[in-house]
N, C-alpha and C positions, 0 to 999 in steps of 0.2 A: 284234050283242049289245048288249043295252040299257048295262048295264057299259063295255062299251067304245066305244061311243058317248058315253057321257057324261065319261068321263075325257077324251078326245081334244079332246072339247068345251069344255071348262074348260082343258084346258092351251093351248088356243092363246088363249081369252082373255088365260089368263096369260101366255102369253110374249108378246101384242101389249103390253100395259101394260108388263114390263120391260125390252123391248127399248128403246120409248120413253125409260123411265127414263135408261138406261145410253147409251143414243145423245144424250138432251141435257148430261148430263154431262160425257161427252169433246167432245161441240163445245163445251163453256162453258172444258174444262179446254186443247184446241186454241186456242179463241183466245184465251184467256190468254197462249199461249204464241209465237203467231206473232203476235199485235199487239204482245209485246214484240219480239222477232226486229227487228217493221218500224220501231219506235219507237227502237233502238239500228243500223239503217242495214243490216243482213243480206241484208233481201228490201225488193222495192219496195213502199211500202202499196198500191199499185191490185192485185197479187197478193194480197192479205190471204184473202179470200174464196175465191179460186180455192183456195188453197194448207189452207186450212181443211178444205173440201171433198174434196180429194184424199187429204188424211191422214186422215181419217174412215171416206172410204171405203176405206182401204188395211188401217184395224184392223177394220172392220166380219168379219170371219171371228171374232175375236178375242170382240168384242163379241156375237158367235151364241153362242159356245161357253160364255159366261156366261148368257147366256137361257136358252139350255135347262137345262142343272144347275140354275138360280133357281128357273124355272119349275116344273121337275118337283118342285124338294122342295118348292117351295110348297105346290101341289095335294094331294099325299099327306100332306103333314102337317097341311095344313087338312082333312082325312079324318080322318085319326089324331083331330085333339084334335074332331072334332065327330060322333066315333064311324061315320062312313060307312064308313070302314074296316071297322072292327068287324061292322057287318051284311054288308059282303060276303064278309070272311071267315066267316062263320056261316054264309055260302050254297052253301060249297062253293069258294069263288074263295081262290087260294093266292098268293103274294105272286109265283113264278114266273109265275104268269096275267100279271101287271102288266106284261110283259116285251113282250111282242107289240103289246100298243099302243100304248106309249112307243114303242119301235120305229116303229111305221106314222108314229106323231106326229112323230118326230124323224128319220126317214131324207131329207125333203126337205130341213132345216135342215141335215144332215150335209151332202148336195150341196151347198149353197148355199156352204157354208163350205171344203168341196173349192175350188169353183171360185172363191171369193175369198182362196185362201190358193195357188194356183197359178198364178195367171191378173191378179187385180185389184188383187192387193198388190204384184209387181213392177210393174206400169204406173202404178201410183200414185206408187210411188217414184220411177218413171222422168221421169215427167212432172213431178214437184216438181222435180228435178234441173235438167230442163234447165229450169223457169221460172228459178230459183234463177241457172241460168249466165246467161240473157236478161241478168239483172239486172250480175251482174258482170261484164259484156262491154261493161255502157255508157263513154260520155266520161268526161272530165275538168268537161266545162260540165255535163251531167246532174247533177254532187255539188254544184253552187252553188247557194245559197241567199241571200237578200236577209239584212246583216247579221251571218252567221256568219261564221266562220273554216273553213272547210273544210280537210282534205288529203288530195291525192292517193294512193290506192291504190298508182301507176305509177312515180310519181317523188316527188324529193324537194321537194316543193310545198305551200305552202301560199295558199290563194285568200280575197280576203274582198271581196266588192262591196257596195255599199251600195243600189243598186238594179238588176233586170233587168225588161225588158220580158219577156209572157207567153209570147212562142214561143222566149225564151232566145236572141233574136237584136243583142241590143242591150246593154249595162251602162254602170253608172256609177260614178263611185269605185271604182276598182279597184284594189287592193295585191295583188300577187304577190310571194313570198320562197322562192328555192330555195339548194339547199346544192350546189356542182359544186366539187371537187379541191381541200376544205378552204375554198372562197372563198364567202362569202357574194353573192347578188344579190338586187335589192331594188328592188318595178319598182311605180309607180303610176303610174296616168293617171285623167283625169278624164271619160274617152267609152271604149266602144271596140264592136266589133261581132265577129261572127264568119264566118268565108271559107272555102267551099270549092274546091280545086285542083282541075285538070282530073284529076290524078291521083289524086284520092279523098282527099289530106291537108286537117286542117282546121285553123285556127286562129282565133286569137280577137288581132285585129287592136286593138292600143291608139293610143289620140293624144293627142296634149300631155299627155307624161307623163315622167319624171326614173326612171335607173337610177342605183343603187348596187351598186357592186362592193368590196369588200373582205373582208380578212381579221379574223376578232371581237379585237378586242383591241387594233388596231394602227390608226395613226389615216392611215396611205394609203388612204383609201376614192377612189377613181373615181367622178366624176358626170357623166352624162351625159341633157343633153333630146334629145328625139324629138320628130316631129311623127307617126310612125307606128312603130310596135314590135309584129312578129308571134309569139306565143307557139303553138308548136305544141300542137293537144291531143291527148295521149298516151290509148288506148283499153286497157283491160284484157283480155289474154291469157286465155282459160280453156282450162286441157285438159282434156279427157276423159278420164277416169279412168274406167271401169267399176267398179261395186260389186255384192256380191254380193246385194244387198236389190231393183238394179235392174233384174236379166238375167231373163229369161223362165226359165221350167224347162227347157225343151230347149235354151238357149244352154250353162245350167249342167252337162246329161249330158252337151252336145258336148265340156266343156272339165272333166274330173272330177275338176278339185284339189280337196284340202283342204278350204278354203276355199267352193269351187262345194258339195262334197257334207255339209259342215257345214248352208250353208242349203236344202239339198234336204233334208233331217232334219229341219230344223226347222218346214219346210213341210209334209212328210208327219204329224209330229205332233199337226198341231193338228186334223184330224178324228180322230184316232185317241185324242187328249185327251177329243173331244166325246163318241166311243161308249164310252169306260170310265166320263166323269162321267155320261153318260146313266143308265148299268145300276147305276152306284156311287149317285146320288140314290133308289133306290128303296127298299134296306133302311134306307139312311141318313134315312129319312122318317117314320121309328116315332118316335113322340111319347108317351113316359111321361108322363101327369098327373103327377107327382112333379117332374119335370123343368122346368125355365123356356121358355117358348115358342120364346124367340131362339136356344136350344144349336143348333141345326139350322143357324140361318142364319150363325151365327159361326164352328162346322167346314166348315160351306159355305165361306166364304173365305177360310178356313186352309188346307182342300183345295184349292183352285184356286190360291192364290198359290207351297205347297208344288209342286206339279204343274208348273204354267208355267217357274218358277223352274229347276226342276230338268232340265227341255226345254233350256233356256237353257244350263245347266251342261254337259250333253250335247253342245250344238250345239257350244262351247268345248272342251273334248274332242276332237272330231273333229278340228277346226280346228286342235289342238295336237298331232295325232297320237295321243294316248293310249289311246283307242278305234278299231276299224276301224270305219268304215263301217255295214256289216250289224248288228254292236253295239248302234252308238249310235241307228240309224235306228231298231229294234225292241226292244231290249234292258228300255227304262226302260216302254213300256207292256206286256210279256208282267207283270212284275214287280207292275205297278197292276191287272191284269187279274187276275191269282192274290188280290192283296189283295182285290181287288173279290169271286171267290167263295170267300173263307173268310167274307168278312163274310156275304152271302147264307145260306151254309151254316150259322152263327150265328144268324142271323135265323130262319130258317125250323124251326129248332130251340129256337125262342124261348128262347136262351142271349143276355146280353146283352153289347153290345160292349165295355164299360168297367162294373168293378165299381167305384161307388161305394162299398161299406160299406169300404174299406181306409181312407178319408179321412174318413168319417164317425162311427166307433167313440167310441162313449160312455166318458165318465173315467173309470167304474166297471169298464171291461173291463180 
């Protein structure tokens, strides 16, 4: 049908344009926020990119489910205000007709965001994670920088070199100061290198260089020169902690806490978000000439932030016990699904959603 050919036709232009839109957005608003991460010492900067990437593609579900509600009210309202509408309602075509080919239009985006909200969004997480551990499982030499003050993560250390060679195998000027049973020590040399043991210990071997020992305050300090002083380098512990952002879906029904089935909820949500804003975009697309162009697109993401928001609340809920389960997984979209056909049933009875004359009433009334 010619009708429905040409709507399917236009909506996917439009959702290629706002998909665009909304995906260069969150990578500009992404690496805002992981070039700060790397610039305050978090993650390593050569992951900058990797870790962009993965968080992208971890909300890209999130990011569909905004395309299409945009999309579809875009199209039908740019109908409404340029009367397209209007002739095909004249033709016989009912705003139920509209149903079926949004539908056809939007059932592979549904998929797509199934399989990125069960599938792509836990391995995204998963794989952030462990870059994130790579990073915190490094040495004590990996945190040295030429001229800084560094300190260790592991112990109570603080490192400053004044020069290192680039494969970090060599320094110069070197101050170390740790704190051990109240007693300060306090270690400089002027060369030193780093050693590894046959038993996988490393250290970072100093020469002609002077320790101080003492207590802060008290003037018995200990000195001592060296011609070689080995400082062991302490590497960072990480444990694995599983979270429930980074388990697969079937790890989460193996293991059906609280917790596991709060984010199976919130997972099964977000397609079941996309087909209520699907069907909800279509009456929500009548464009009053009376009305301001933008009303559409401003309840547009009042509806979506209210929606999501409330997912969220949900998912919190379960997690707290307050809700079971079958509730909270179904409960808040049968709820937006009823909203969805009273408005329909409104529309189609061209009764309108919100009376303005209560706010509008002239001083004379």
């Amino acid at each position: 049908m010619i009708f429905e050919r040409s709507l399917q036709r236009e909506l996917a232009y439009t959702a290629g344009a706002v998909f665009m839109v909304l995906l260069t957005i969150m990578l500009t608003t992404m690496m805002i926020r992981i070039v700060g991460f790397a610039a305050s010492g978090q993650v390593d900067p050569r992951d900058v990119v990797v870790l962009i990437g993965l968080t992208v593609i971890g909300y890209l579900a999130v990011i569909m489910i905004v395309t299409l509600f945009v999309s579809i009210l875009f199209v039908l309202t740019r109908w409404y205000r340029d009367s397209e509408m209007v002739v095909w309602l004249a033709s016989g075509v009912s705003q139920t007709a509209l149903i079926k080919p949004v539908a056809m239009f939007s059932t592979p985006i549904i998929l797509a965001i199934v399989f990125f909200a069960f599938v792509v969004w836990p391995w995204s997480n998963l794989q952030s994670k462990l870059i994130k551990a790579r990073f915190q499982q490094r040495d004590e030499v990996s945190l040295l920088a030429p001229g800084q003050f560094r300190e260790s993560q592991t112990s109570h250390r603080v490192f400053f070199i004044e020069k290192m060679s680039p494969d970090q195998g060599h320094v110069q000027n070197v101050f170390v100061t740790s704190t051990e049973g109240g007693k300060v020590n306090v270690v400089v040399s002027k060369n030193g290198h780093t050693e590894t043991h046959a038993n996988g210990d490393r250290f970072v071997v100093l020469e002609n260089g002077r320790r101080y020992d003492g207590v802060p305050g008290q003037p018995n300090f200990r000195i001592m020169e060296f011609e070689r002083y080995g400082v062991k380098i302490q590497s960072q512990q990480f444990v694995n902690t599983p979270t429930t952002t980074g388990m697969y879906t079937n790890e989460l029904l193996a293991n059906p806490t609280r917790d596991n089935l709060a984010e199976i909820a919130w997972r099964a949500g977000l397609p079941l978000i996309a087909i209520n804003l699907m069907l909800l975009a279509i009456p929500l697309s009548y464009q009053n000439p009376r009305r301001s162009r933008t009303i559409n697109l401003v309840m547009a993401v009042l509806i979506y932030l209210t929606y999501s928001n409330l997912l969220n609340v949900v998912q919190s809920w379960i997690e707290q016990g307050r809700v079971s389960f079958g509730v909270g997984l179904v409960g808040l979209h049968i709820l937006v699904s009823i909203m969805v056909a009273i408005i329909f049933w409104l529309r189609i009875r061209n009764r309108p959603l919100f009376r303005l004359s209560m706010f509008t009433r002239s001083k004379g009334a």
